[in-house]
PDB file of N, CA, C and O in Angstrom:
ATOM      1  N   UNK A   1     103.410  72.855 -14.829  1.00  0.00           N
ATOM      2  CA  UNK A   1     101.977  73.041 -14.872  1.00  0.00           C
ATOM      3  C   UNK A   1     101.555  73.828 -13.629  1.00  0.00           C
ATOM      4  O   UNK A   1     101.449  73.288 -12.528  1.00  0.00           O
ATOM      5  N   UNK A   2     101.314  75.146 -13.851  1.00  0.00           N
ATOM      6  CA  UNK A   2     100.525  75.550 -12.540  1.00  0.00           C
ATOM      7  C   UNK A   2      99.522  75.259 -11.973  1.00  0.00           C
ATOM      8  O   UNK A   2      98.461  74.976 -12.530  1.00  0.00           O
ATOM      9  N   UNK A   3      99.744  75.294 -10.664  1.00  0.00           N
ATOM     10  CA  UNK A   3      98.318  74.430  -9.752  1.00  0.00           C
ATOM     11  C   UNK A   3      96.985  75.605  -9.655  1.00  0.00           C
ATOM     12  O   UNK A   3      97.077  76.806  -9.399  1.00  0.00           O
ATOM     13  N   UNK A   4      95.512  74.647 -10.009  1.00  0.00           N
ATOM     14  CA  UNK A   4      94.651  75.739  -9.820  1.00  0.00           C
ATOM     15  C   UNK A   4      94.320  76.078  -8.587  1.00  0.00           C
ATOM     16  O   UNK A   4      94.691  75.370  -7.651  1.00  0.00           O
ATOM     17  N   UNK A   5      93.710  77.001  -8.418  1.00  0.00           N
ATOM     18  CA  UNK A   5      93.268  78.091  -7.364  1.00  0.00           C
ATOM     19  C   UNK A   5      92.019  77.177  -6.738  1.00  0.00           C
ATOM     20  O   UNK A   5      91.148  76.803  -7.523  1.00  0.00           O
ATOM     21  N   UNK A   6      91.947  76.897  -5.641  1.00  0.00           N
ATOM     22  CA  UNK A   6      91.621  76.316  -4.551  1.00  0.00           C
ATOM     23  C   UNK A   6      90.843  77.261  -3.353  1.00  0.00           C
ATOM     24  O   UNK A   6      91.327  78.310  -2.926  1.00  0.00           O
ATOM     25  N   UNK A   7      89.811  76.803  -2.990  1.00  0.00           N
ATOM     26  CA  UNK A   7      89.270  77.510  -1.186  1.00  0.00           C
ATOM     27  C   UNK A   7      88.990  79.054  -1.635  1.00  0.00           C
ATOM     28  O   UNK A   7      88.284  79.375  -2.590  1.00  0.00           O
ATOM     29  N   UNK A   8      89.826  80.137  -0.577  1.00  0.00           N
ATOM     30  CA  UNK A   8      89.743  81.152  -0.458  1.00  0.00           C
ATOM     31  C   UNK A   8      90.219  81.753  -2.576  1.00  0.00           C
ATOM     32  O   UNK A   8      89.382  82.349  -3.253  1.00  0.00           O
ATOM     33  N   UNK A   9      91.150  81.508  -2.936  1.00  0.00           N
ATOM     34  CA  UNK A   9      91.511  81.954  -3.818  1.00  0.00           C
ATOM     35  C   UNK A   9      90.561  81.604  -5.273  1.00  0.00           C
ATOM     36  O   UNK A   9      90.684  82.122  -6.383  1.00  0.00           O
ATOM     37  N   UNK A  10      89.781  80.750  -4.913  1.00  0.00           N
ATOM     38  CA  UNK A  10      88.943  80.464  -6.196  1.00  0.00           C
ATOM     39  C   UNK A  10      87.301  81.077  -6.373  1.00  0.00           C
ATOM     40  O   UNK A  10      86.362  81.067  -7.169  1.00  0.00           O
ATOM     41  N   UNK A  11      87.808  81.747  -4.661  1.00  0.00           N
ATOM     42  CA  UNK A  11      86.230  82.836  -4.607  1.00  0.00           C
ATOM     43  C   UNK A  11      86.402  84.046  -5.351  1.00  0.00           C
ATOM     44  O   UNK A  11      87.550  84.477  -5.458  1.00  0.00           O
ATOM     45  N   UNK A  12      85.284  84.780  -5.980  1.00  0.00           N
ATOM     46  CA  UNK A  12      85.578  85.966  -5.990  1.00  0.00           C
ATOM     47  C   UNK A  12      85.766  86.928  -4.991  1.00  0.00           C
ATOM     48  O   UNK A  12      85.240  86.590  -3.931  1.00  0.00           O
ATOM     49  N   UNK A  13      86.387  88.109  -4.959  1.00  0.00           N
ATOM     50  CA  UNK A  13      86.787  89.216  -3.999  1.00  0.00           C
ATOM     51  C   UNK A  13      85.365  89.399  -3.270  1.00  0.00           C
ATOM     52  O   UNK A  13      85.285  89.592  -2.057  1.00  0.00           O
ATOM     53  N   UNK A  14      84.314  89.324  -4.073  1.00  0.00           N
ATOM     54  CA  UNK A  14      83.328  89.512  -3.145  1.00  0.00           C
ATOM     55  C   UNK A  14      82.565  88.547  -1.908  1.00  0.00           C
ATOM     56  O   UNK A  14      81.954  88.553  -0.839  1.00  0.00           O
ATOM     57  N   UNK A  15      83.068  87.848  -2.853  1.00  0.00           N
ATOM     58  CA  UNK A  15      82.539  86.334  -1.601  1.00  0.00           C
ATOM     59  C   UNK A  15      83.815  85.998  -0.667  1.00  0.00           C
ATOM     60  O   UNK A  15      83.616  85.273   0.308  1.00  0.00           O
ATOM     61  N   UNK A  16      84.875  86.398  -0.871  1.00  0.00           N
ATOM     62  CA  UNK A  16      86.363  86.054  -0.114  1.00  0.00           C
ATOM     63  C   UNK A  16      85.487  87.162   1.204  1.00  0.00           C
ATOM     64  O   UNK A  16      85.213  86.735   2.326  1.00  0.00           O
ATOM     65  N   UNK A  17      85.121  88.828   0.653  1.00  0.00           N
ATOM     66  CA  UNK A  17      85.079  89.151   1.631  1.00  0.00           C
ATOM     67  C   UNK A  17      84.199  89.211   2.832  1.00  0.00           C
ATOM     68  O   UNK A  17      84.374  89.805   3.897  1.00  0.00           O
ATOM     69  N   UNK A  18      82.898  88.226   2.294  1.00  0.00           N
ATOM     70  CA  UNK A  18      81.744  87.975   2.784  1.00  0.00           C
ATOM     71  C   UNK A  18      82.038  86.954   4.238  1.00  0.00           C
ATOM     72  O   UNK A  18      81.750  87.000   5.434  1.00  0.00           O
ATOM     73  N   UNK A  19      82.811  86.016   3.280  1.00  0.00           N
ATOM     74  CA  UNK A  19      83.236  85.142   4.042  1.00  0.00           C
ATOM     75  C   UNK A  19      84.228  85.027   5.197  1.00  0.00           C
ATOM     76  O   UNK A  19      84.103  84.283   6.170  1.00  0.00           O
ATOM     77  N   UNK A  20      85.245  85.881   4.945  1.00  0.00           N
ATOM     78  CA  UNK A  20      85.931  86.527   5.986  1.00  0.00           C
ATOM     79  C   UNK A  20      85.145  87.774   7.425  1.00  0.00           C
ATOM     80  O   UNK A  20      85.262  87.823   8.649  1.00  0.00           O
ATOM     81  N   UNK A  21      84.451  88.515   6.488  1.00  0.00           N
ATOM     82  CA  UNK A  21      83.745  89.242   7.765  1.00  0.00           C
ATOM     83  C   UNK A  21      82.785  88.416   8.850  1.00  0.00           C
ATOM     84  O   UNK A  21      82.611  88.884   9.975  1.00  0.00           O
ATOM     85  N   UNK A  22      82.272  87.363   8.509  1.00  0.00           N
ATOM     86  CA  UNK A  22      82.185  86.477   9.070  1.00  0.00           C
ATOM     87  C   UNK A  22      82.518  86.426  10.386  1.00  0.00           C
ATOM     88  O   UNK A  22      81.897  86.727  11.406  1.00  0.00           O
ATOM     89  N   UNK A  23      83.909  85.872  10.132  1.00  0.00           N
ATOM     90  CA  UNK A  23      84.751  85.326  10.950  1.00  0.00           C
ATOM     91  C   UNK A  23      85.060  86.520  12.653  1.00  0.00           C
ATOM     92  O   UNK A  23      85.363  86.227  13.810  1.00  0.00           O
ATOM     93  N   UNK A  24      84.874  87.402  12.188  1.00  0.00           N
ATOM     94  CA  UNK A  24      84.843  88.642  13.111  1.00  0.00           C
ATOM     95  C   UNK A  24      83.116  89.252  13.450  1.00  0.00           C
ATOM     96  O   UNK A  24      82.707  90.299  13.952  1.00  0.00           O
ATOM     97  N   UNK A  25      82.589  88.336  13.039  1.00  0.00           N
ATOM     98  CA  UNK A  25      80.998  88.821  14.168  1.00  0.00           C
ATOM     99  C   UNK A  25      80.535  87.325  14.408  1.00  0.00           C
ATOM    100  O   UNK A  25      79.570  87.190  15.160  1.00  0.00           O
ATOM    101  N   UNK A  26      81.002  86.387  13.961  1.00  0.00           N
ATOM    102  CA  UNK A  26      80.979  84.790  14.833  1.00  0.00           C
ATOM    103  C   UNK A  26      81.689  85.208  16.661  1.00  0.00           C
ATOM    104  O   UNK A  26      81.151  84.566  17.563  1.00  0.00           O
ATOM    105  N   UNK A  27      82.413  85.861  16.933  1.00  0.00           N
ATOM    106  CA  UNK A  27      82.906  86.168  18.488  1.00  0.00           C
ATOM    107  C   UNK A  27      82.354  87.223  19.150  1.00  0.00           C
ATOM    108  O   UNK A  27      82.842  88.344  19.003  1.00  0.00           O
ATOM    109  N   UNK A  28      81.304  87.019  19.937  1.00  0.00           N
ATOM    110  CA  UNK A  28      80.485  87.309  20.931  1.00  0.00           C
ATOM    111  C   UNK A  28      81.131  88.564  21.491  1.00  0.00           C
ATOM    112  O   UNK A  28      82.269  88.358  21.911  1.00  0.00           O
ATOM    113  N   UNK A  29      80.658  89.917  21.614  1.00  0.00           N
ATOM    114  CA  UNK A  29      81.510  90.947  22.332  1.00  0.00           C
ATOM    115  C   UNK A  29      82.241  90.751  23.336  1.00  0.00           C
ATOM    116  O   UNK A  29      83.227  91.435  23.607  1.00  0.00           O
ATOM    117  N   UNK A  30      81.758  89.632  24.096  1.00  0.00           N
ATOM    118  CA  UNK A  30      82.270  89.477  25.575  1.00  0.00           C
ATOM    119  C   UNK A  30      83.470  88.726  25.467  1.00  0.00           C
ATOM    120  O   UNK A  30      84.103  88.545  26.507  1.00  0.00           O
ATOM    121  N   UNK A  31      83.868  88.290  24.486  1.00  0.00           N
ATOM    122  CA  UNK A  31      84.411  87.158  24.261  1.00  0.00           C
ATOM    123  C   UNK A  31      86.365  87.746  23.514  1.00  0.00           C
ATOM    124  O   UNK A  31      87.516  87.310  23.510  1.00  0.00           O
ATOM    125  N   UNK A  32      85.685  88.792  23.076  1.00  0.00           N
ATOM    126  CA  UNK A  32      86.980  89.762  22.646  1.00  0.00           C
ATOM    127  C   UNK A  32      87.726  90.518  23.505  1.00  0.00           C
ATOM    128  O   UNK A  32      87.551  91.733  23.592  1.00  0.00           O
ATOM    129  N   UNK A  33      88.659  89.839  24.244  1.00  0.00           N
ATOM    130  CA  UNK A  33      89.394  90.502  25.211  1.00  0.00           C
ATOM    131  C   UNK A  33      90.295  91.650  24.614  1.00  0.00           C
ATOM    132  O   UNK A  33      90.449  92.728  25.188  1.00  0.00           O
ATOM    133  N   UNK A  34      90.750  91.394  23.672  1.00  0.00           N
ATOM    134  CA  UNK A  34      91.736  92.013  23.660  1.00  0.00           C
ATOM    135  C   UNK A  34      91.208  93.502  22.611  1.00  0.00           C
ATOM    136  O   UNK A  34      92.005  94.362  22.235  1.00  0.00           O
ATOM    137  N   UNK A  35      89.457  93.504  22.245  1.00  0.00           N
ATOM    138  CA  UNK A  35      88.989  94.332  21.770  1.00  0.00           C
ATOM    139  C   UNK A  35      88.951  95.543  22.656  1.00  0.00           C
ATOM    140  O   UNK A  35      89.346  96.694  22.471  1.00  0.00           O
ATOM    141  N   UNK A  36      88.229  94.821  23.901  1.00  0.00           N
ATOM    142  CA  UNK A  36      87.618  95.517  25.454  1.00  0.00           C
ATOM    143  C   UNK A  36      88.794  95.759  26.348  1.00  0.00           C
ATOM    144  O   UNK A  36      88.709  96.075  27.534  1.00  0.00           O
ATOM    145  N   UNK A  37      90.000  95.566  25.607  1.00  0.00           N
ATOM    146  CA  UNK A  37      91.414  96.047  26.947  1.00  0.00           C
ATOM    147  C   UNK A  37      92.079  95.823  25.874  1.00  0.00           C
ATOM    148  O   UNK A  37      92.115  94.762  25.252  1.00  0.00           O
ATOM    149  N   UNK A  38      92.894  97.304  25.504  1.00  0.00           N
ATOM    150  CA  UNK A  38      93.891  97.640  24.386  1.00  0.00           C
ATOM    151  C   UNK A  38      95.294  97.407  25.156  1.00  0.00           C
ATOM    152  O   UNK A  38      96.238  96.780  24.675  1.00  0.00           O
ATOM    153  N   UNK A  39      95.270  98.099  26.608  1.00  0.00           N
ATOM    154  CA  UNK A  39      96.438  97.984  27.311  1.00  0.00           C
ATOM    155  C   UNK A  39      97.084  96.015  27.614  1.00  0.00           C
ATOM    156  O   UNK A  39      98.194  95.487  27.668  1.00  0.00           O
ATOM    157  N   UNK A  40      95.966  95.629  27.711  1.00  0.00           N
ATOM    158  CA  UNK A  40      96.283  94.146  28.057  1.00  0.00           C
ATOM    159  C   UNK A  40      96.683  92.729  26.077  1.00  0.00           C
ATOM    160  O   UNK A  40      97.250  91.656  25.869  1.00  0.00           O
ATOM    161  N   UNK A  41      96.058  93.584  25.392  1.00  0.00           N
ATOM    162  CA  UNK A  41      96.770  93.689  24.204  1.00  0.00           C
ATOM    163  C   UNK A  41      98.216  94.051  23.674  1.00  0.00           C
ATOM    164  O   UNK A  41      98.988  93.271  23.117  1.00  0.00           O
ATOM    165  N   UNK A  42      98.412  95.271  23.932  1.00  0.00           N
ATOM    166  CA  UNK A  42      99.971  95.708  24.037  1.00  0.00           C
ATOM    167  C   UNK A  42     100.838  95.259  25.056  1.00  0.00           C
ATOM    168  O   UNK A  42     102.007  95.623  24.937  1.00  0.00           O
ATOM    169  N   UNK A  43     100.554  94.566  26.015  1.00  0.00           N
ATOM    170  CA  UNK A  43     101.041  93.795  27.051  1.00  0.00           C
ATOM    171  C   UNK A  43     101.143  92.062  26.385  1.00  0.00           C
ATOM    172  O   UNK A  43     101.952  91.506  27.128  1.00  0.00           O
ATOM    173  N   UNK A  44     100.723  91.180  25.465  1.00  0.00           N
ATOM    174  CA  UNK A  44     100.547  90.523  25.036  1.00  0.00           C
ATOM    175  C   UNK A  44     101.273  90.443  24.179  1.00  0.00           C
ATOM    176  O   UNK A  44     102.023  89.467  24.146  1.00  0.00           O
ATOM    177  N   UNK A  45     101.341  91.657  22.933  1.00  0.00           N
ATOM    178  CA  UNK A  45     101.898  92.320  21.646  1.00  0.00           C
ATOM    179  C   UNK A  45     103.755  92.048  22.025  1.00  0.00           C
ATOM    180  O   UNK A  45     104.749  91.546  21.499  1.00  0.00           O
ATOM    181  N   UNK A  46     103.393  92.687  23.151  1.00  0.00           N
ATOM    182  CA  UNK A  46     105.008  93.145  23.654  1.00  0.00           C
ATOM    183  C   UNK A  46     105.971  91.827  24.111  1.00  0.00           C
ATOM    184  O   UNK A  46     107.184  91.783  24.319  1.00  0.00           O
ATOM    185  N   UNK A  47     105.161  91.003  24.167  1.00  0.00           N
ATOM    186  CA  UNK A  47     105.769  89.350  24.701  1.00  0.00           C
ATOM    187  C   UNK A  47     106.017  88.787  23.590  1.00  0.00           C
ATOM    188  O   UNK A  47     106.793  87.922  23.996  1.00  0.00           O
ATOM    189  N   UNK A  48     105.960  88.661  22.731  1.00  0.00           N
ATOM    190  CA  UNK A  48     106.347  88.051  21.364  1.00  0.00           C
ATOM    191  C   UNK A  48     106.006  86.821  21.601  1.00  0.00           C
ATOM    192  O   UNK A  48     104.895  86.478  22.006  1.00  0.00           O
ATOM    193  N   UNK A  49     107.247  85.845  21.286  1.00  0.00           N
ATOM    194  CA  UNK A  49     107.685  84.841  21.249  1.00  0.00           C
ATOM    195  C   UNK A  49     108.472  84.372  22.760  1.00  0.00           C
ATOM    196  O   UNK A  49     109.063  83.302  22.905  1.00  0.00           O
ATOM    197  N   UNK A  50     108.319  85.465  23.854  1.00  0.00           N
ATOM    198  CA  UNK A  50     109.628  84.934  25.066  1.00  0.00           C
ATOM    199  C   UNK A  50     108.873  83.807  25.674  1.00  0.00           C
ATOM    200  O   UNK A  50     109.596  83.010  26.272  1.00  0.00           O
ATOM    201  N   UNK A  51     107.311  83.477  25.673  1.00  0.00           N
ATOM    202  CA  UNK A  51     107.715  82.617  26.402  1.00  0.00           C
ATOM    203  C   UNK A  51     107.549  80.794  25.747  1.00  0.00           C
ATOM    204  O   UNK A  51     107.131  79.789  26.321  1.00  0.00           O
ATOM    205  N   UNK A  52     107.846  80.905  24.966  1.00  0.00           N
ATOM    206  CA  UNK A  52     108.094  79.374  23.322  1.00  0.00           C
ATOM    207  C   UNK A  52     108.998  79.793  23.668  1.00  0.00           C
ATOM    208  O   UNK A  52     109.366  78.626  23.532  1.00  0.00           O
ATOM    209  N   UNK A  53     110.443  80.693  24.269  1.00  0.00           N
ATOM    210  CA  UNK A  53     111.491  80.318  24.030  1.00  0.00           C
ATOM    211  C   UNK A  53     112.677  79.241  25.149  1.00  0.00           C
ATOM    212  O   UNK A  53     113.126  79.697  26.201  1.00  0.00           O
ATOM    213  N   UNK A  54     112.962  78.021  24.718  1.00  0.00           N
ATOM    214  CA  UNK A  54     113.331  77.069  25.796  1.00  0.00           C
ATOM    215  C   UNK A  54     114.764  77.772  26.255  1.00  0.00           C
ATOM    216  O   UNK A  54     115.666  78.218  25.545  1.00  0.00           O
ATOM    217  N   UNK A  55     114.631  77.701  27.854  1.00  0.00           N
ATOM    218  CA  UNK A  55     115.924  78.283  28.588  1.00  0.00           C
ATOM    219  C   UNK A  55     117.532  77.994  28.182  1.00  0.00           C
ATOM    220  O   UNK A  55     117.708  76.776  28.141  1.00  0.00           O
ATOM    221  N   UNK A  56     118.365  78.502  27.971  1.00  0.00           N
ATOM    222  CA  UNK A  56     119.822  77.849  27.489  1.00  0.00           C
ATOM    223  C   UNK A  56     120.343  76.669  28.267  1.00  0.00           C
ATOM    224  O   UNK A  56     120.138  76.652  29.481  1.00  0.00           O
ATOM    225  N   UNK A  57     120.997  75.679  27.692  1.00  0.00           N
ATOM    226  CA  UNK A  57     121.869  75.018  28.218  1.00  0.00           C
ATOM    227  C   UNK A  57     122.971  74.980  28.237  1.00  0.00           C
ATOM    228  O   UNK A  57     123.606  75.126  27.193  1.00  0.00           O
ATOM    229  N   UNK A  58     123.885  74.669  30.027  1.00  0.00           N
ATOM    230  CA  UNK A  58     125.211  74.700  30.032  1.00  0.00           C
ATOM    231  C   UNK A  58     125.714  73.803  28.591  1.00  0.00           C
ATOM    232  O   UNK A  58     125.223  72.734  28.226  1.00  0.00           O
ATOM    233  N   UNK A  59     126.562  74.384  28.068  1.00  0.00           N
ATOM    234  CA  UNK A  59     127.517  74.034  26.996  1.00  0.00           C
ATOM    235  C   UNK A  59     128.685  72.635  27.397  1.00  0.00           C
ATOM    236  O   UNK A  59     129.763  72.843  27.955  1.00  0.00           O
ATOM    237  N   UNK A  60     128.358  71.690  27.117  1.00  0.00           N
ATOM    238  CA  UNK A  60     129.367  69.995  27.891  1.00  0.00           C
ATOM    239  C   UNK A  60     130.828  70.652  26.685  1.00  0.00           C
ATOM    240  O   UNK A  60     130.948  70.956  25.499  1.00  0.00           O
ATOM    241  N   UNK A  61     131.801  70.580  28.096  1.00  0.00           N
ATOM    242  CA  UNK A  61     133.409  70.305  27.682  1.00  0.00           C
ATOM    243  C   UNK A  61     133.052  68.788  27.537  1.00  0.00           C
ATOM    244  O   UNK A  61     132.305  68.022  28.146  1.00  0.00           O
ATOM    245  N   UNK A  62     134.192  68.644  26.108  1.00  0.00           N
ATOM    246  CA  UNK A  62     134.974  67.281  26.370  1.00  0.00           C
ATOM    247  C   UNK A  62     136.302  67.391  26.960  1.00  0.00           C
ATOM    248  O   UNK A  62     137.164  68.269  26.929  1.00  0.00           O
ATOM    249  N   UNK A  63     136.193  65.937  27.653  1.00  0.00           N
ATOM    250  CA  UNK A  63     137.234  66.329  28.851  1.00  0.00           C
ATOM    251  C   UNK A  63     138.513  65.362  28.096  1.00  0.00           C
ATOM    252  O   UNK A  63     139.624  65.291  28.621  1.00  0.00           O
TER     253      UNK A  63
END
């Protein structure tokens, strides 16, 4: 039995997109850093995931 369409997917395209643009003039100009500094964006962009990544551990011999 397929499950029905729920939230975002049970809007029409026009109200999905009403509702989404929203979401991007709810944040205050001042408030968009990374709108107002592209370089500090691509500096951000460029970090991925390194720093979520936990440091290696020495590998235990059994002795």
């Amino acid at each position: 039995m397929p499950k029905s369409k729920r939230g975002f997917a049970a809007m029409n395209p026009d109200k999905q997109r009403a509702a989404a643009a929203k979401g991007g003039r709810n944040v205050p100009a001042a408030k968009r850093t990374f709108a107002r500094d592209p370089d500090l964006a691509s500096r951000a962009g460029s970090k991925g995931g390194l720093a979520s990544i936990p440091p290696k551990r020495p590998s235990r011999q059994a002795d």
